[in-house]
VONU-696406 format. One record per residue (C-alpha): residue in one letter; residue number from 1; chain; y, x, z. Coordinates in pm, whole numbers, plus 50000, padded with zeros to 5 digits. Layout:
// residues N
<code: a pos: NUM unit: A c2: Y c1: X c3: Z>
...
This chain:
// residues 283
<code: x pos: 1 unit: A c2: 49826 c1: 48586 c3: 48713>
<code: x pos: 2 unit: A c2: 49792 c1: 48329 c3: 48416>
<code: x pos: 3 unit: A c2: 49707 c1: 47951 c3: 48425>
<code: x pos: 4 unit: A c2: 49577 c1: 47919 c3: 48054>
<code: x pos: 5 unit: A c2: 49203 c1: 47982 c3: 48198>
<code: x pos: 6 unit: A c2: 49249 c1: 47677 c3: 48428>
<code: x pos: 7 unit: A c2: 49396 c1: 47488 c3: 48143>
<code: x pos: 8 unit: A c2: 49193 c1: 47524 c3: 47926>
<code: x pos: 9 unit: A c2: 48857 c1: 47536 c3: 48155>
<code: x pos: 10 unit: A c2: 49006 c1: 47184 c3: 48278>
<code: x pos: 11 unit: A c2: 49038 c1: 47005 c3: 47982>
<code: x pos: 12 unit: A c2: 48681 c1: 47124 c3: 47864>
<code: x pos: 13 unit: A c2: 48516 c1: 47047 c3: 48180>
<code: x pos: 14 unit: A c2: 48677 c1: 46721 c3: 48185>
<code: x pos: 15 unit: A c2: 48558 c1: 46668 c3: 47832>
<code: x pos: 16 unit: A c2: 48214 c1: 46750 c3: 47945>
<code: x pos: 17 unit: A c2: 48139 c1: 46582 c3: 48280>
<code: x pos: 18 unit: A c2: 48505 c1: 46398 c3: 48407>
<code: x pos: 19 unit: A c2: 48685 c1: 46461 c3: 48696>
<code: x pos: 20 unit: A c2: 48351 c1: 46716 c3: 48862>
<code: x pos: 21 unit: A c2: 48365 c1: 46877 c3: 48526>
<code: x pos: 22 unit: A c2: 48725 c1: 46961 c3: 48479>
<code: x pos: 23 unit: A c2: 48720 c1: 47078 c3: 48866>
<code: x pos: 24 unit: A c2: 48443 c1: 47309 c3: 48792>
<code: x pos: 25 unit: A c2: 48653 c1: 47417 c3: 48481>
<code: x pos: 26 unit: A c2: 48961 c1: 47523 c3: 48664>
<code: x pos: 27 unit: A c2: 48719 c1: 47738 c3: 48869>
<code: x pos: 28 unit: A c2: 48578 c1: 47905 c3: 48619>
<code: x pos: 29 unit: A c2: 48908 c1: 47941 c3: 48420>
<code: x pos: 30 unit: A c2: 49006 c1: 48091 c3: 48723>
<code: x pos: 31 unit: A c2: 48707 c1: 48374 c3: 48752>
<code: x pos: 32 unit: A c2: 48859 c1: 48414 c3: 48339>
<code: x pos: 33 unit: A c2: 49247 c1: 48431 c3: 48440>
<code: x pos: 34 unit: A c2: 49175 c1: 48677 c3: 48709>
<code: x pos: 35 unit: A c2: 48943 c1: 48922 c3: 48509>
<code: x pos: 36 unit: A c2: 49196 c1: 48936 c3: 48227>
<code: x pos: 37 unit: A c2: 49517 c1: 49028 c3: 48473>
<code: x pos: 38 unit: A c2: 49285 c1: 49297 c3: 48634>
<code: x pos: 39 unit: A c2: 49223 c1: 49412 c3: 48267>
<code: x pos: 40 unit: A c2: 49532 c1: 49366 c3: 48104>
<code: x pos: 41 unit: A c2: 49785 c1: 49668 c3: 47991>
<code: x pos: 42 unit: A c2: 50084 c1: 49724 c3: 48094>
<code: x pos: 43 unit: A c2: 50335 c1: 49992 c3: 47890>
<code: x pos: 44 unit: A c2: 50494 c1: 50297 c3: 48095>
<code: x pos: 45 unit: A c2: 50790 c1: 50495 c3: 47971>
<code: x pos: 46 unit: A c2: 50745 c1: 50742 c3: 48227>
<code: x pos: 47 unit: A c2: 50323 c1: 50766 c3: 48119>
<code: x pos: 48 unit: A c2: 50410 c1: 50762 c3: 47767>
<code: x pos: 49 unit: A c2: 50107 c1: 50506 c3: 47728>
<code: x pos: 50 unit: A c2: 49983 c1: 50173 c3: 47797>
<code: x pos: 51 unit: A c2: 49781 c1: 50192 c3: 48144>
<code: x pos: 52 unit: A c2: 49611 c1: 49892 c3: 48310>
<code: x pos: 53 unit: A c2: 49723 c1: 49795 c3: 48665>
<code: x pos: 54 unit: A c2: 49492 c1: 50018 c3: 48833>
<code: x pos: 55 unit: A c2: 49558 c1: 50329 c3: 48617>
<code: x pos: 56 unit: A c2: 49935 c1: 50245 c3: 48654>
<code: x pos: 57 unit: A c2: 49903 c1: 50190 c3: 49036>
<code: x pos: 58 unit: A c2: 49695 c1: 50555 c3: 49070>
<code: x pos: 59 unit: A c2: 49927 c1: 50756 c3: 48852>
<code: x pos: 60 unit: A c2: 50210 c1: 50626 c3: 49030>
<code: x pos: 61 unit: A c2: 50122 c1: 50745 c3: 49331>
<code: x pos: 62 unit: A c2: 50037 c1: 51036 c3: 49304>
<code: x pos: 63 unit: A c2: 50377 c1: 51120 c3: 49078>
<code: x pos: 64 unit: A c2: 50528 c1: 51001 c3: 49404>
<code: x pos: 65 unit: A c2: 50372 c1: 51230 c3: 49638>
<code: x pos: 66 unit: A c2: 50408 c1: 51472 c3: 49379>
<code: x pos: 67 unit: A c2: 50812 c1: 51397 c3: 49437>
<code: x pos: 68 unit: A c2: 50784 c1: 51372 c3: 49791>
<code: x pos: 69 unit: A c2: 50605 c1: 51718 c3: 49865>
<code: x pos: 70 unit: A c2: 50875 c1: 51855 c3: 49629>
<code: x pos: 71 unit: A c2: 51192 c1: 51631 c3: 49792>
<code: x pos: 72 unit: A c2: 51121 c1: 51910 c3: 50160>
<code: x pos: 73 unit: A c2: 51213 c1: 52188 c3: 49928>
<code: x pos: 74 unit: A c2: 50895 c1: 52326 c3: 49799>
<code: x pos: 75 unit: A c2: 50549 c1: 52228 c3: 49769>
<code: x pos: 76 unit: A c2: 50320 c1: 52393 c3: 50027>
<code: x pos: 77 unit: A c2: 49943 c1: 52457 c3: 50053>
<code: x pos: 78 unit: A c2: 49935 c1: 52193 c3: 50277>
<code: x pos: 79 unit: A c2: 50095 c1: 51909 c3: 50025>
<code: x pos: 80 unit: A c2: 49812 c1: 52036 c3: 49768>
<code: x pos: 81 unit: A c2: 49526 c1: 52026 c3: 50016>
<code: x pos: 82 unit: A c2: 49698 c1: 51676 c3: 50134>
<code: x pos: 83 unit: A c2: 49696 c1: 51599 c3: 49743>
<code: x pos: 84 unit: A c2: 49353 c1: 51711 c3: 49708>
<code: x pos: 85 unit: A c2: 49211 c1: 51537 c3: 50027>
<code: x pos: 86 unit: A c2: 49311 c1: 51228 c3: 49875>
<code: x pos: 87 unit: A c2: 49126 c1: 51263 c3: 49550>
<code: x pos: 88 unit: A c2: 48872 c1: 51340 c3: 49733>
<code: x pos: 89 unit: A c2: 48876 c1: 51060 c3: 49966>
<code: x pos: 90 unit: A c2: 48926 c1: 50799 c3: 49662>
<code: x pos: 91 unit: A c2: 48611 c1: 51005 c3: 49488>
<code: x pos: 92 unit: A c2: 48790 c1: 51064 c3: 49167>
<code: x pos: 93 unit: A c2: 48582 c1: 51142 c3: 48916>
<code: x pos: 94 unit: A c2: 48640 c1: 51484 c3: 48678>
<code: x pos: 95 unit: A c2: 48901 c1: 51267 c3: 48433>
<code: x pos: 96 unit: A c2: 49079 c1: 51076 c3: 48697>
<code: x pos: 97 unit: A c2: 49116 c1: 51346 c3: 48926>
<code: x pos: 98 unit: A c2: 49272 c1: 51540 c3: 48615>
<code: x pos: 99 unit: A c2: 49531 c1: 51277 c3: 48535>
<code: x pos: 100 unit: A c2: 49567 c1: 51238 c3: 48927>
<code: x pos: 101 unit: A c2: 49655 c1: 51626 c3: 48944>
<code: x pos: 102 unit: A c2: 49915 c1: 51574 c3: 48626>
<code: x pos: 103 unit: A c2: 50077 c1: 51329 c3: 48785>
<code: x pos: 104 unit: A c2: 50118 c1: 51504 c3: 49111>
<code: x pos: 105 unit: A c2: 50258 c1: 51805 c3: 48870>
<code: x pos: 106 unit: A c2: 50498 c1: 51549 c3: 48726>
<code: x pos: 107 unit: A c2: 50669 c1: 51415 c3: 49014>
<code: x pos: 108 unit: A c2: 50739 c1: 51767 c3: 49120>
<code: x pos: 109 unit: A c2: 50994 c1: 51782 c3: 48817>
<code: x pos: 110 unit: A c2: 51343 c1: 51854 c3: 48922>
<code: x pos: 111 unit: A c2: 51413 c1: 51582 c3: 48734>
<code: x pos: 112 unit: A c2: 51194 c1: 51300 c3: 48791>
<code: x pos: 113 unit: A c2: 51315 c1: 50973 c3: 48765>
<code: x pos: 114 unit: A c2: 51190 c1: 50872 c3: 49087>
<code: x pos: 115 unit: A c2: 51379 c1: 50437 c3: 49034>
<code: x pos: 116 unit: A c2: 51262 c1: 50416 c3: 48671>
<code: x pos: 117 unit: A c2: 50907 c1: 50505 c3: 48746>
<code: x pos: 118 unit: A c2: 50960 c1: 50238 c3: 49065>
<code: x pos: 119 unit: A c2: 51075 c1: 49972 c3: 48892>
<code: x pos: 120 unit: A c2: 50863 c1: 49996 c3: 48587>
<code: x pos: 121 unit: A c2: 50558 c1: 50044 c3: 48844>
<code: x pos: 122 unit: A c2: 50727 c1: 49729 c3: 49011>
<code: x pos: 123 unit: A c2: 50749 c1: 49517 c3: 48665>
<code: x pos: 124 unit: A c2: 50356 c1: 49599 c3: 48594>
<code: x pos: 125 unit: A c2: 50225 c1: 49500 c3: 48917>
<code: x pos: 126 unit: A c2: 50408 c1: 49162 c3: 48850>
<code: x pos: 127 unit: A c2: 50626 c1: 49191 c3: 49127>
<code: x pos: 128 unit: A c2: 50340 c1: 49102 c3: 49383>
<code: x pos: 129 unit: A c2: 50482 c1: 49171 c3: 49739>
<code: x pos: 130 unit: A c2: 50160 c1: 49255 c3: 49885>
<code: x pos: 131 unit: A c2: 50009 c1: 49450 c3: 49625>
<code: x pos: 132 unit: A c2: 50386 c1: 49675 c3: 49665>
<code: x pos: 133 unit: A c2: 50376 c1: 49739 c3: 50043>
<code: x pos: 134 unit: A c2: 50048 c1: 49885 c3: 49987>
<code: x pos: 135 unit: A c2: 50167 c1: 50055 c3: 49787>
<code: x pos: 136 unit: A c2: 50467 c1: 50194 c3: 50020>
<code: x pos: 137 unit: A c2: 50206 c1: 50242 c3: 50332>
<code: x pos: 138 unit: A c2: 49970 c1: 50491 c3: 50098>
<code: x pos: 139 unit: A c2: 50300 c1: 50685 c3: 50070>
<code: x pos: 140 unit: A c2: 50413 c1: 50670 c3: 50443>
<code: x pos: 141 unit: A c2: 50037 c1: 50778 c3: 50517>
<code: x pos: 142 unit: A c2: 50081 c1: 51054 c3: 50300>
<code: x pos: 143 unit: A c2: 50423 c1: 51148 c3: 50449>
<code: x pos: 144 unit: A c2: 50339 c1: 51171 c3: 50779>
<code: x pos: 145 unit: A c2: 49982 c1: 51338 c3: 50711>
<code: x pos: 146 unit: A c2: 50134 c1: 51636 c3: 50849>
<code: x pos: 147 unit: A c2: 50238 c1: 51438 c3: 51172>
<code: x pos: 148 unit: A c2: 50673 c1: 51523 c3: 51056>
<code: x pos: 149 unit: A c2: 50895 c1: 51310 c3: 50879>
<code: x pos: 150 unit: A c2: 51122 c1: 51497 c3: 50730>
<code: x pos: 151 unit: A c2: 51417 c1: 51393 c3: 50662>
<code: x pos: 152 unit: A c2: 51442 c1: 51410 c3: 50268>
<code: x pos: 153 unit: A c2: 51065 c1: 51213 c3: 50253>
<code: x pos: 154 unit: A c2: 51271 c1: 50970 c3: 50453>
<code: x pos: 155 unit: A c2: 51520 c1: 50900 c3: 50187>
<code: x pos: 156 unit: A c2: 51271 c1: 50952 c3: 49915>
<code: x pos: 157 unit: A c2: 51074 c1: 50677 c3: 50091>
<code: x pos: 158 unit: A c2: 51377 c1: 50399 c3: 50147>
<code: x pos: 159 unit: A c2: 51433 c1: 50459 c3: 49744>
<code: x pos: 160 unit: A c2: 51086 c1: 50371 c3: 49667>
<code: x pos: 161 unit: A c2: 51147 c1: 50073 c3: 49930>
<code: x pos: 162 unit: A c2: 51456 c1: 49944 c3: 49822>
<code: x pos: 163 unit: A c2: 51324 c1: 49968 c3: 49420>
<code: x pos: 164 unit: A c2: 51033 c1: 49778 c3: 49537>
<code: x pos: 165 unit: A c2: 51243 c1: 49507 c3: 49655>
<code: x pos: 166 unit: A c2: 51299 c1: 49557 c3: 50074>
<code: x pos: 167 unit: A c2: 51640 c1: 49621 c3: 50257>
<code: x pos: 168 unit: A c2: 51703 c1: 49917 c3: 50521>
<code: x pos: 169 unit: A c2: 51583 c1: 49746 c3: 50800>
<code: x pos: 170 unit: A c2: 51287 c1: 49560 c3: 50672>
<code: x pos: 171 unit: A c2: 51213 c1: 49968 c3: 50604>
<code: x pos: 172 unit: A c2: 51245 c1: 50096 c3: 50899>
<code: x pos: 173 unit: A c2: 51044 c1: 49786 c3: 51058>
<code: x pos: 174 unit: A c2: 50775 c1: 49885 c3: 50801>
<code: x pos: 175 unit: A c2: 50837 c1: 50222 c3: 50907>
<code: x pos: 176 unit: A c2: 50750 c1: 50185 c3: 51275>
<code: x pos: 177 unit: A c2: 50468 c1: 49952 c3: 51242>
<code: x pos: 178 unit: A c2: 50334 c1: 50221 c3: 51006>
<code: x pos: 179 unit: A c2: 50364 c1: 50482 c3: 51271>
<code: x pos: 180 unit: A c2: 50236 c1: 50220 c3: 51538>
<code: x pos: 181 unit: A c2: 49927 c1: 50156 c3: 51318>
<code: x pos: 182 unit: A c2: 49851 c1: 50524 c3: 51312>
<code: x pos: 183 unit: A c2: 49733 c1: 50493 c3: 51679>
<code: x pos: 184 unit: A c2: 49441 c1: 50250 c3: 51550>
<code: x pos: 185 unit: A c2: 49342 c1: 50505 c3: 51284>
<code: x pos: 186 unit: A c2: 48969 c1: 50633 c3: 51332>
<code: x pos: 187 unit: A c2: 48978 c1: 50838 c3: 50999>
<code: x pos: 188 unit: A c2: 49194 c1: 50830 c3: 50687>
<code: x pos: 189 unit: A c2: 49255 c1: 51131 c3: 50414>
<code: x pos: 190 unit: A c2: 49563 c1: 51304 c3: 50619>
<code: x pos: 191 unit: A c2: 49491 c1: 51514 c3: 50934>
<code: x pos: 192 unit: A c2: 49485 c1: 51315 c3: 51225>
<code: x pos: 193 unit: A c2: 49707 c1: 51598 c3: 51477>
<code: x pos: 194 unit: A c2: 49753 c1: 51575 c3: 51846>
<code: x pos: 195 unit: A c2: 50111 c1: 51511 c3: 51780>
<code: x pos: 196 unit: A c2: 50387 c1: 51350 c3: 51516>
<code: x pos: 197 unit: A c2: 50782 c1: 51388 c3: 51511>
<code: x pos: 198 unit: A c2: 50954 c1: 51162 c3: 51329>
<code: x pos: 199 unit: A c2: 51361 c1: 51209 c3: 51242>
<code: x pos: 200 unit: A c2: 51601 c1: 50948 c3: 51370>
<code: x pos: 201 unit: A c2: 51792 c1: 50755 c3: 51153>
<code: x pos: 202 unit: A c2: 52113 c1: 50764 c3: 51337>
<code: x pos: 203 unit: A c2: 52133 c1: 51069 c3: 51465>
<code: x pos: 204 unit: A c2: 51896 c1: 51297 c3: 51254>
<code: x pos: 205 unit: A c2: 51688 c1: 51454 c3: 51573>
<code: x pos: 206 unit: A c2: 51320 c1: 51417 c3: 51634>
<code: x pos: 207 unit: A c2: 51121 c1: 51345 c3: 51861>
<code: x pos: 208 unit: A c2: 50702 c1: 51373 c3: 51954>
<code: x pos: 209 unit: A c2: 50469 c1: 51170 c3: 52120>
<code: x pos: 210 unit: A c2: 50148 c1: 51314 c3: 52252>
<code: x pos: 211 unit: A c2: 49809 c1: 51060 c3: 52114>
<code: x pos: 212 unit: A c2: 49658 c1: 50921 c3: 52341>
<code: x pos: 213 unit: A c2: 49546 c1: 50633 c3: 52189>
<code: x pos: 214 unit: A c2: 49706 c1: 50301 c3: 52120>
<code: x pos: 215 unit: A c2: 49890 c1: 50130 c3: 52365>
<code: x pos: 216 unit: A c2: 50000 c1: 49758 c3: 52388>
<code: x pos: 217 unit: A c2: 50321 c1: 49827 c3: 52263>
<code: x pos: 218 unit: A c2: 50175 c1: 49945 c3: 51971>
<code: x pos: 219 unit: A c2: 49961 c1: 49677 c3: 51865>
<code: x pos: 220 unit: A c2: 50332 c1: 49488 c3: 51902>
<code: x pos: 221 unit: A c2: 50461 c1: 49684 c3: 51657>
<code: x pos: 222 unit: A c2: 50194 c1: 49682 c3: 51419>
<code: x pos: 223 unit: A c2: 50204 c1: 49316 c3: 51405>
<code: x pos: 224 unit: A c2: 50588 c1: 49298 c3: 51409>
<code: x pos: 225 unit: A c2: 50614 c1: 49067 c3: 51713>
<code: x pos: 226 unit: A c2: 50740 c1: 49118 c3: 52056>
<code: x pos: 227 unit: A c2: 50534 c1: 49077 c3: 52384>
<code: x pos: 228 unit: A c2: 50754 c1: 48775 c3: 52429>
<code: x pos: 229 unit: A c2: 50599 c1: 48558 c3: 52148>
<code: x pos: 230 unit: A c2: 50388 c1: 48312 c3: 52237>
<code: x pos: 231 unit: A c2: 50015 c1: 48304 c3: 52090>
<code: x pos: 232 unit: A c2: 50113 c1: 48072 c3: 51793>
<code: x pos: 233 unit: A c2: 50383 c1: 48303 c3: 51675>
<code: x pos: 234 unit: A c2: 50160 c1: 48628 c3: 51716>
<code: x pos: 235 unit: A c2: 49841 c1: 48464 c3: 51537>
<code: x pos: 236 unit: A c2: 50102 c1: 48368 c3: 51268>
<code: x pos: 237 unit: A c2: 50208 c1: 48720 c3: 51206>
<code: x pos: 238 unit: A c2: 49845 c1: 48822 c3: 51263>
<code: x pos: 239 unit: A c2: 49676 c1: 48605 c3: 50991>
<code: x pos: 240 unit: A c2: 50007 c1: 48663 c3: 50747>
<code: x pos: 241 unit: A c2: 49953 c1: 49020 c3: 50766>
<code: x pos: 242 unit: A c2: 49574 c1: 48937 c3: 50725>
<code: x pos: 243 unit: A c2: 49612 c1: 48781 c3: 50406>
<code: x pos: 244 unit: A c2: 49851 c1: 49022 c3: 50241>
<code: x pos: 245 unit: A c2: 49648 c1: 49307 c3: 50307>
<code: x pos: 246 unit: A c2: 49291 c1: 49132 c3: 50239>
<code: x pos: 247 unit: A c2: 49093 c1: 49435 c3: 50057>
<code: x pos: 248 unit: A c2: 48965 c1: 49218 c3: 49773>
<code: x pos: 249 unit: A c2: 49245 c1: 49014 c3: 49697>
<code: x pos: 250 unit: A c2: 49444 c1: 49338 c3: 49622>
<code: x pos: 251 unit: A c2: 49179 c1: 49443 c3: 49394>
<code: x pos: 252 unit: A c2: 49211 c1: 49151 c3: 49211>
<code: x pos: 253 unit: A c2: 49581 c1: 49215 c3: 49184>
<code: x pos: 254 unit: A c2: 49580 c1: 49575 c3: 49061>
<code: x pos: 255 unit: A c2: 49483 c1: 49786 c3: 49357>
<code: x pos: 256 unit: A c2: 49208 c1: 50038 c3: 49233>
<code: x pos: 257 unit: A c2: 48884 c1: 49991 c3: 49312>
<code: x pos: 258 unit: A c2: 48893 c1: 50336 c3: 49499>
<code: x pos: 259 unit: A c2: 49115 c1: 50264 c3: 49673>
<code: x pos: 260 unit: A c2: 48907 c1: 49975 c3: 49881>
<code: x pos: 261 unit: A c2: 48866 c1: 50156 c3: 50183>
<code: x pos: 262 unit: A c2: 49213 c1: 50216 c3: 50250>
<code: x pos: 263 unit: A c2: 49283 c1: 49862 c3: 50236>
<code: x pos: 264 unit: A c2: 49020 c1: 49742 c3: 50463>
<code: x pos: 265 unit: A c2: 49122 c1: 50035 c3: 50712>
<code: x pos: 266 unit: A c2: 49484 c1: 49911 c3: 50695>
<code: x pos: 267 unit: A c2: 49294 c1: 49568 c3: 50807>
<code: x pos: 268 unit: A c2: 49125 c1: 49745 c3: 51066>
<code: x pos: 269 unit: A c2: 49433 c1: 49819 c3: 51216>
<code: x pos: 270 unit: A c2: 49543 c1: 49482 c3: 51180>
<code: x pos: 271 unit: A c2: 49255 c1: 49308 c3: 51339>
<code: x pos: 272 unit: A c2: 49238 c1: 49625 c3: 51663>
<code: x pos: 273 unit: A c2: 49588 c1: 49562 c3: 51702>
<code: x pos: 274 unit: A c2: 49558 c1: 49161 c3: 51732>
<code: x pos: 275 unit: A c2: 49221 c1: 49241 c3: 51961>
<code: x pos: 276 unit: A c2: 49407 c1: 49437 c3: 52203>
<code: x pos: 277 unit: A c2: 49690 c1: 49206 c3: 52224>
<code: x pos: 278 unit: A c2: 49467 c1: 48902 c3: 52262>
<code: x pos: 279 unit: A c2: 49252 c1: 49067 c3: 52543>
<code: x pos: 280 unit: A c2: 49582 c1: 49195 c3: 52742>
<code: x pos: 281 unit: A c2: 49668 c1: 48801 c3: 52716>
<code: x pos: 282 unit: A c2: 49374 c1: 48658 c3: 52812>
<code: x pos: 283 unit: A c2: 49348 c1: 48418 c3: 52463>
């Protein structure tokens, strides 16, 4: 985000009323700074067009699930109605849910350049950590919205990861807090099944666990800490997670607007998880 706003709001407000006036000109050259980033363009090679940050965020992922319906070997009825649900969900209107649907169409290309589309994706969102591993958790969602991992959405998915700036195993520790936070899910765009399977890393079998609600081992592993941390460490992690996955402040980066409620779910988990792990604790 840019700084001239709270330049130039300073040295105006300063001219006007001092010190009180150049404070209450950074503020306002803030309000400026952020409305311009959440309006500016950014150019695509993949889209062909200049996009803002929220058009370039939506058309990117749904060319991604396009490619990761199409990375299991074919697209099914179910990775349509998935599709579908989600535009849905988002209420798309008529011309967003048509360039929605050509982007899905797009990443199904055999040859979609799944790391260019990343990294350009990466470059327009300015590189903004938080705003990114939303980003990555819409596409786990979507993954396991059939409650199976399969095994080429796995690789898909550590591509996107690793072009978006993460290592193996800060993947796979996304990866399980993902499928931890699942447990605290009340609704969501992707069937919520009885079941899911997901396929080991090492060794390439699966394996299911009935749902039953979440446990305290999952709220661990939502918040990526272990039940030997003491309360500092886990309220740490807790208001970390907190803040990088604060609804409004990813707006403000380039998350669309319709995409709100699955932020503040993804907080929901984040808060139930911390609840349950405060109350088994006594704190």
């Amino acid at each position: 985000m840019g700084f001239i706003g709270k330049l130039l709001g300073f040295f105006i407000g300063w001219k006007i009323g001092g010190l009180f006036g150049g404070i209450a000109g950074v503020f306002v050259g803030h309000l400026a700074d952020k409305k311009l980033y959440e309006l500016g363009s950014v150019t695509s090679s993949f889209f062909k067009h200049k996009l803002t940050r929220q058009e370039l965020f939506m058309q990117t992922t749904f060319a991604v699930l396009g490619h990761l319906s199409k990375s299991k070997g074919r697209v099914t009825e179910h990775d349509i109605q998935m599709a579908n649900s989600l535009m849905s969900h988002l209420q798309l209107d008529d011309a967003s849910r048509r360039l929605a649907q050509a982007a899905f169409n797009r990443g199904k290309e055999a040859d979609f350049p799944i790391r260019q589309v990343i990294r350009e994706f990466r470059l327009g969102c300015g590189q903004r950590a938080d705003l990114l591993r939303m980003f990555l958790h819409i596409q786990v969602q979507a993954a396991f919205a059939d409650d199976h991992l399969h095994g080429n959405e796995q690789e898909v998915l550590f591509v996107v990861a690793e072009e978006l700036g993460l290592s193996r195993f800060q993947f796979e520790q996304m990866l399980a807090m993902e499928m931890a936070a699942r447990q605290f899910t009340q609704g969501g765009f992707g069937r919520q099944g009885s079941q899911y399977q997901q396929d080991s890393y090492q060794q390439n079998q699966s394996y299911q666990r009935a749902e039953t609600g979440p446990t305290l081992e999952d709220a661990y592993k939502v918040l990526g800490v272990s039940p030997s941390d003491d309360q500092l460490t886990v309220k740490r992690a807790y208001r970390r997670l907190m803040n990088e996955n604060h609804p409004d402040k990813l707006v403000s980066k380039g998350l669309p607007k319709e995409m709100l409620e699955m932020a503040k779910e993804k907080a929901q988990q984040i808060q139930a998880a911390y609840d349950l792990i405060c109350k088994s604790k006594g704190w």
